[in-house]
C-alpha positions as CSV (number, residue, x, y, z in Angstrom):
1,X,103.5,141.5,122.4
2,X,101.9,143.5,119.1
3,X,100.3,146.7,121.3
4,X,101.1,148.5,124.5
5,X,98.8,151.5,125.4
6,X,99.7,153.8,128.7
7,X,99.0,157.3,129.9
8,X,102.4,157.9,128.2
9,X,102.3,156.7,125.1
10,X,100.7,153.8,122.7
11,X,103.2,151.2,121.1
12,X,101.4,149.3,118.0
13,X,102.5,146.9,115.3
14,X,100.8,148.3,111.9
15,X,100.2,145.0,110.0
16,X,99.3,147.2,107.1
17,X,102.4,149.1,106.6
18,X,104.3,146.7,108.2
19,X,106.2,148.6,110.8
20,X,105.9,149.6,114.4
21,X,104.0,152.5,115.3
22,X,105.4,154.8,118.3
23,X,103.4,157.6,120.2
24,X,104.5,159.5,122.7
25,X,101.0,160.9,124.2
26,X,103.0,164.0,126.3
27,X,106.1,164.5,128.6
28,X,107.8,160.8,129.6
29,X,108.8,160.4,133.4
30,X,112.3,158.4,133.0
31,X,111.0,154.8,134.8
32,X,108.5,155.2,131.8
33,X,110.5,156.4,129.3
34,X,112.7,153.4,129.6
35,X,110.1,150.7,130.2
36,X,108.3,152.1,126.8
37,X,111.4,151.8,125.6
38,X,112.2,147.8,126.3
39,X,108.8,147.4,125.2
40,X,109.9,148.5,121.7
41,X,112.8,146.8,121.5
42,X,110.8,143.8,122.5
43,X,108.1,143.9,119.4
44,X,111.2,144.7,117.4
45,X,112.4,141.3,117.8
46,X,109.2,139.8,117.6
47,X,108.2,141.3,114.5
48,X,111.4,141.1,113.0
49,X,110.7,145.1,112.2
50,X,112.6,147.0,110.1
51,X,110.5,150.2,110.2
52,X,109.3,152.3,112.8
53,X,107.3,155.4,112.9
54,X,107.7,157.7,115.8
55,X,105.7,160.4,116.8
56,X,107.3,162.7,119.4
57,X,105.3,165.6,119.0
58,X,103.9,165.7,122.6
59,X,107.1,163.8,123.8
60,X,109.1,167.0,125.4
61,X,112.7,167.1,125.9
62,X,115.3,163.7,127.0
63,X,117.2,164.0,129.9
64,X,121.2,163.2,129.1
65,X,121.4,160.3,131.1
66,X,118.1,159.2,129.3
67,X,120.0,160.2,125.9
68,X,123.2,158.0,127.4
69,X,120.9,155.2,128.2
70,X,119.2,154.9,125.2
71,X,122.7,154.8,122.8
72,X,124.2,152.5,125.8
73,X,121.4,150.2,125.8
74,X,118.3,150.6,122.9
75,X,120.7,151.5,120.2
76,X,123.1,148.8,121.3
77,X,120.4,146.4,121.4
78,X,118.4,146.8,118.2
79,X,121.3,147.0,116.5
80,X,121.9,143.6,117.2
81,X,118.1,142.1,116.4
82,X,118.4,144.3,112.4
83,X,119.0,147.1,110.6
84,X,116.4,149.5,111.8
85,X,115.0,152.2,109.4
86,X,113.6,155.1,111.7
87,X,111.1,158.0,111.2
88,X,110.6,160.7,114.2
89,X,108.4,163.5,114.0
90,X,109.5,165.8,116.1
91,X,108.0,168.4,118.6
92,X,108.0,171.9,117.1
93,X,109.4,173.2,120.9
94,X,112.7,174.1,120.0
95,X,114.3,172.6,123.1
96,X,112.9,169.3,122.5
97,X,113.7,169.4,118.9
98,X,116.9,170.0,119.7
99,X,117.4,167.2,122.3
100,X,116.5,164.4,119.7
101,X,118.1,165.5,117.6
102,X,121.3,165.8,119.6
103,X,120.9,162.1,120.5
104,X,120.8,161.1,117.1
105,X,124.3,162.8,116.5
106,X,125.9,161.0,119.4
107,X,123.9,157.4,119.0
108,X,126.7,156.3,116.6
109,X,125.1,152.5,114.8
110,X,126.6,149.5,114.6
111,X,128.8,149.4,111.1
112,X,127.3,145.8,110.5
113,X,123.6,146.6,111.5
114,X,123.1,150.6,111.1
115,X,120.3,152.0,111.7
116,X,118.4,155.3,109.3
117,X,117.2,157.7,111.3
118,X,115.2,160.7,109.4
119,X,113.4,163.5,111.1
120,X,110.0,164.8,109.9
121,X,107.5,167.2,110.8
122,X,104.2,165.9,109.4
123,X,102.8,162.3,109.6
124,X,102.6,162.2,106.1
125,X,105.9,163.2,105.1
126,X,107.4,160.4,108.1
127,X,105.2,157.5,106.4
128,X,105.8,158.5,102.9
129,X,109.6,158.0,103.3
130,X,108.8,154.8,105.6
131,X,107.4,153.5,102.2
132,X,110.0,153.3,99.9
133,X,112.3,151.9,102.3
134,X,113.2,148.2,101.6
């Protein structure tokens, strides 16, 4: 798989800058959220990625058990494929905001394959860090 396109979000491989592109395109319902979410980890291992670029802006809040799913079974997961460097944009709602970043503090990475998550607020800022990460 290099792209997967819903109502929810768009999922791309950018053979340009060499990492995976994430868009959320507005508030996830959880069968989504997860199955968006397997997709990623699928082109991860494809691709062999070590970058991602995620754009949450439209993305709204996570539900806990969404939160406990994704560090019980994503984190766990792509931990194992490689060391994963991460950029989020996040929304500007402070609840939402607040949610991610919240999972980030409890998603504790695998000593042997950790993963660098960063949080940005612009596009440019996100991609500019993506780029001088080896």
């Amino acid at each position: 798989m290099s792209e997967a396109t819903s109502k929810y979000a768009v999922l791309v491989y950018d053979t340009q800058n060499k990492w995976i592109y994430l868009c959320y395109l507005g508030f996830v319902p959880r069968t989504e959220h997860r199955l968006i979410n397997q997709e990623l980890l699928e082109l991860v291992t494809a691709k062999k990625a070590t970058k991602m670029l995620g754009d949450l802006t439209r993305m709204g809040a996570i539900a806990p058990d969404d939160q406990k799913w994704m560090i019980e079974f994503w984190a766990e997961q792509t931990a194992k494929v490689a060391p994963l460097s991460i950029a989020l944009i996040l929304p500007k709602q402070a609840i939402a905001s607040m949610s991610l970043k919240s999972f980030d503090k409890l998603a504790t990475p695998d000593p042997i394959s950790p993963s660098n998550t960063r949080h940005f607020s612009s596009d440019a800022e996100a991609s500019a860090w993506l780029k001088t990460v080896n």
